[in-house]
N, C-alpha and C positions, 0 to 999 in steps of 0.2 A: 479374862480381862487383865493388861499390862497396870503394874504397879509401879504410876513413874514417880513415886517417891525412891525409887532405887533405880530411878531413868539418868544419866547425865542430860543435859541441855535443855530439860522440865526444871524453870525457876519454881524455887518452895518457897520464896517468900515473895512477898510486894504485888501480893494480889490484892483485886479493890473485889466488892460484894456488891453485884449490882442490884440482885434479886434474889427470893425465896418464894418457892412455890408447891403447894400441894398436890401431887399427883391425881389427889383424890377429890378435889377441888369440886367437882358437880354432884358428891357424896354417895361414889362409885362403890359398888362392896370389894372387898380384898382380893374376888376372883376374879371382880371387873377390872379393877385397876391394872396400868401400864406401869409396876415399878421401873424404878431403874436402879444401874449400875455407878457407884461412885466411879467419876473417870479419874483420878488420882490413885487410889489405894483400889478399887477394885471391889469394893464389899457390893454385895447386893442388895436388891430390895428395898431403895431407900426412898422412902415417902416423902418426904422434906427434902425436895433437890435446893441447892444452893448455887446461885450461878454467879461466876468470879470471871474476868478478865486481867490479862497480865499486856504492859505496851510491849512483853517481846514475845508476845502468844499469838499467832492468829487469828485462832478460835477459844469461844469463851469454854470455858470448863464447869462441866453439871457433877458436883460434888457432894458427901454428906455433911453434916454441923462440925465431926470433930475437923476435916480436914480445910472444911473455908475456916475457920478458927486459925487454923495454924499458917495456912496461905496468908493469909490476910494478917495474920498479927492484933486479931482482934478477937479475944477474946468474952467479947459482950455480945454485941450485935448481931453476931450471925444466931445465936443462942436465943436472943431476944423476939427475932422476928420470928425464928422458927418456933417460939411457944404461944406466939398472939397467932399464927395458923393454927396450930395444935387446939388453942381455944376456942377459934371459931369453928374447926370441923364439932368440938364438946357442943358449942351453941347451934351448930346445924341439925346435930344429932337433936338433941333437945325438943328443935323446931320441930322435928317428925315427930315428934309424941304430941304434939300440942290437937286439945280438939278444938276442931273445929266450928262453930254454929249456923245452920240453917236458916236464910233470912225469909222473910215470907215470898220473895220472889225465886228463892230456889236457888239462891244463892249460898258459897263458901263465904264466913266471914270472920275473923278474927279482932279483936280488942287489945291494943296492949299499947301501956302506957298512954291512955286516950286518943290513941292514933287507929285508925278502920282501914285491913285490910279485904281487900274483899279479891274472890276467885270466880269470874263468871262464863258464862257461854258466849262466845260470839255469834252473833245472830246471822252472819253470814255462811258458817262454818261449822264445821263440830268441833274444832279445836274451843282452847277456853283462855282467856285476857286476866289481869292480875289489876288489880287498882291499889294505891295506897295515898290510904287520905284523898286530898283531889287530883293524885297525880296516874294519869290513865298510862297503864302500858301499852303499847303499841304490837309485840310480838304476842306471836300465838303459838300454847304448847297442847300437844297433842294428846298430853293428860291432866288431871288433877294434881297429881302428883311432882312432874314434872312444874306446874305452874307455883307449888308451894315453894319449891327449892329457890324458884324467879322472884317470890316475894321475900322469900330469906337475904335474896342475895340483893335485892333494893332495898332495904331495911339495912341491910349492910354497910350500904355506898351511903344511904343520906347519913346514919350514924361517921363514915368517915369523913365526911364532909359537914359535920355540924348542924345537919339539918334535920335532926329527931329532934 
């Protein structure tokens, strides 16, 4: 991989940060996962891509923390956002240990913070639906498992949105 930090015509500074994102984001294992390559310097394997735009770049640039930091001239935020990732794969991880309870209809259900999730069978399907609180999910996953990760990750959204 080219390392256009010793490229002429690759701006190093006056990048913006438009995103950060977890490669592992569906809570992939390490052999699952598609790392990548920092496009800047080249290092591998980087879980935490950071995607930066420059107005004399065409294409936006998928980078690790130290180099959007230095792109960008911003030594907070790119650091910031990549450890509230880093925190919610800790809180995904977490959610796979959690037990579960059996409701007397044969249901998956969970408790927390007064809020009822529940993991059921579609009656149309073998697939199984995720409920939170009285909010019904619509998609269907083909496992238990899978459906757990869909209530992590709507537990997720209403906490970003204020609504836990």
């Amino acid at each position: 991989m080219t390392n256009h930090w010793k490229q002429t015509g690759v701006p190093h500074k006056g990048w913006s940060l438009i995103d950060v994102i977890d490669v592992r984001e569906d809570g992939q294992s390490e052999d699952e996962a598609g790392y990548e390559a920092c496009m800047m310097c080249g290092n591998e394997r980087i879980r935490y891509v950071h995607i930066v735009e420059h107005h004399e770049v065409d294409e936006e640039f998928r980078v690790g923390c130290v180099c959007a930091q230095n792109m960008t001239n911003d030594y907070f935020n790119p650091e910031r956002r990549e450890k509230e990732l880093r925190n919610r794969a800790s809180r995904r991880k977490n959610w796979s240990n959690k037990k579960w309870k059996l409701s007397q209809k044969g249901n998956l259900y969970l408790k927390i913070e007064n809020h009822i999730i529940v993991i059921f069978r579609d009656k149309l399907s073998t697939k199984y639906k995720v409920t939170i609180d009285n909010t019904r999910g619509h998609k269907l996953f083909d496992n238990i498992e899978k459906a757990k990760i869909a209530a992590f990750n709507g537990i997720e959204y209403f906490k970003e949105n204020g609504e836990w």
